[in-house]
N, C-alpha and C positions, 0 to 999 in steps of 0.2 A: 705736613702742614694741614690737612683733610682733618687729622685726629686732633689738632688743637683748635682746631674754628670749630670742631663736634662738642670737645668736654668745655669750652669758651663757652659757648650757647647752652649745653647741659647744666654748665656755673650757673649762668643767667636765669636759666625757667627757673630751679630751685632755689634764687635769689628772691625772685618775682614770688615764688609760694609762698614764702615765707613772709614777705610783705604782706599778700593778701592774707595770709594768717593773722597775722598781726592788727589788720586793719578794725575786724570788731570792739578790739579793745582799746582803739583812740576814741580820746573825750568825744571828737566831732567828726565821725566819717565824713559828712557831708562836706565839712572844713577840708580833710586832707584829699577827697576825689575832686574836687574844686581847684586847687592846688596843681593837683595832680594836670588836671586835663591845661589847665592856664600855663604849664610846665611844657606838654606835647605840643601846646600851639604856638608857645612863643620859640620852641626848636621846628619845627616844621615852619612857620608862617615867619621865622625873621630869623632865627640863626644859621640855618642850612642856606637861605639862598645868598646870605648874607657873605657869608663860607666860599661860597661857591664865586662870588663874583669878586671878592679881593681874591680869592686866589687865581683865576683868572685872570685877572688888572696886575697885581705885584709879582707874579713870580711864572717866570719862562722856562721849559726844559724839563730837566730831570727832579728839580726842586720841588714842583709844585702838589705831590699828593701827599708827602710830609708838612710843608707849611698847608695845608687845607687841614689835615690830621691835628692840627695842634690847635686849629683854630676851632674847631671842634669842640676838643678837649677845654680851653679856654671859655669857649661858650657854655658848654655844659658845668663848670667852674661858676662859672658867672651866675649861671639860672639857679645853681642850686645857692649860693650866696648872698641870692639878692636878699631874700626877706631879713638876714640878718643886716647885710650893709644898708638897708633903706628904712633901718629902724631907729627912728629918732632919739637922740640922748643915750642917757645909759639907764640900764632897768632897776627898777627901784630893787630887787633882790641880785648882791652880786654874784650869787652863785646861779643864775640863770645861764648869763653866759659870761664864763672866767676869765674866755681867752682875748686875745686881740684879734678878731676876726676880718678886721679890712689886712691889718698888717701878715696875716698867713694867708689871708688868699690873693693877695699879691706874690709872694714868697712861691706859693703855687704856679702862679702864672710866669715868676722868671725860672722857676723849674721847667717848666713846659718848655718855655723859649729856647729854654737852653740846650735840651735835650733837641729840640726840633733842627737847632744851628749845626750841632755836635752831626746828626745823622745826615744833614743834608750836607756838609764840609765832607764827612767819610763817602759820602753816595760819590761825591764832584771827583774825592783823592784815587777812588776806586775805577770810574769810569775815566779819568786824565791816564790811569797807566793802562788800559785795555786798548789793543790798537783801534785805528776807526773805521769801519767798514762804512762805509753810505753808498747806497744804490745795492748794497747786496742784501738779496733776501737774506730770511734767515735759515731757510734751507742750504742756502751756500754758503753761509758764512765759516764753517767747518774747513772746508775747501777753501773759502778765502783765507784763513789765517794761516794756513800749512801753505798756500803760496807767499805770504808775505813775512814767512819768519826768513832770518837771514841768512840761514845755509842754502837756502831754495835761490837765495837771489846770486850769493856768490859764485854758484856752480849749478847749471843747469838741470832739469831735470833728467833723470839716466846718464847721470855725466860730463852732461855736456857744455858746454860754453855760456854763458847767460847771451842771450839773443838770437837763441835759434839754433840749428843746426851744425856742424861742423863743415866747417869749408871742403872736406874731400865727399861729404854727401852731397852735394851742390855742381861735382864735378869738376872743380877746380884741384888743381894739386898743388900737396906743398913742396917749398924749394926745396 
């Protein structure tokens, strides 16, 4: 996992470089770092905390850092969307833009959705068949599950009787 969050972030700077390579050769740097920084504030100052508080309010348990994941994802969907979805009419050159761009970034966002249902239904199928330890650390959980499988219950441990002891270590005899 350490090696994928390393070459993840190595993708990204060399992502990043290449933008900033790029960036002398836009008509209007000053346009695209304007852009840019109006892009960091509106994820910092209204989508992240945005993120953060429906996920908190809608979703309880195990659910909640997938559905904050997607809203994320969603958001950042959005911010890069908007200049085209908030651009009025259609542009006088049709090959500006070809495509239907409200209609695929909708399409985007019930992919998100869906993927986000899909992991969080597998998280709920996966954690339903794992038995349930509560109150036990997890240092003992090891130990609590090797008590609670079923040959442990049926026949005690070293042999013996589920409940303890055997009646003739007790001092009692049998008939």
């Amino acid at each position: 996992m350490k090696a994928v969050r390393i070459l993840t972030g190595l993708a990204g700077a060399v992502l990043m470089g290449v933008g900033v390579s790029l960036l002398p050769d836009a008509g209007d740097p000053t346009g695209v770092l304007l852009w840019l920084g109006g892009a960091l504030l509106l994820h910092d100052a209204v989508i992240a905390p945005l993120v953060l508080v429906v996920g908190l309010l809608l979703v309880r348990g195990g659910g909640r850092g997938p559905v904050r994941g997607a809203l994320m994802v969603a958001g950042a969907l959005t911010a890069v969307a908007l200049p085209v979805l908030l651009r009025p009419g259609t542009p006088a050159n049709s090959s500006v833009l070809p495509l239907d761009y409200p209609r695929n970034w909708l399409l985007a966002l019930v992919a998100v959705a869906t993927v986000t249902a899909l992991l969080t239904a597998g998280r709920g199928f996966v954690r339903g068949r794992r038995p349930r330890l509560r109150g036990v650390r997890p240092e003992g959980r090891r130990e609590a599950l090797q008590e609670a499988r079923p040959e442990d219950r049926r026949q005690g441990r070293d042999g013996e009787p589920p409940g303890g002891s055997s009646s003739t270590s007790e001092g009692l005899t049998n008939p």
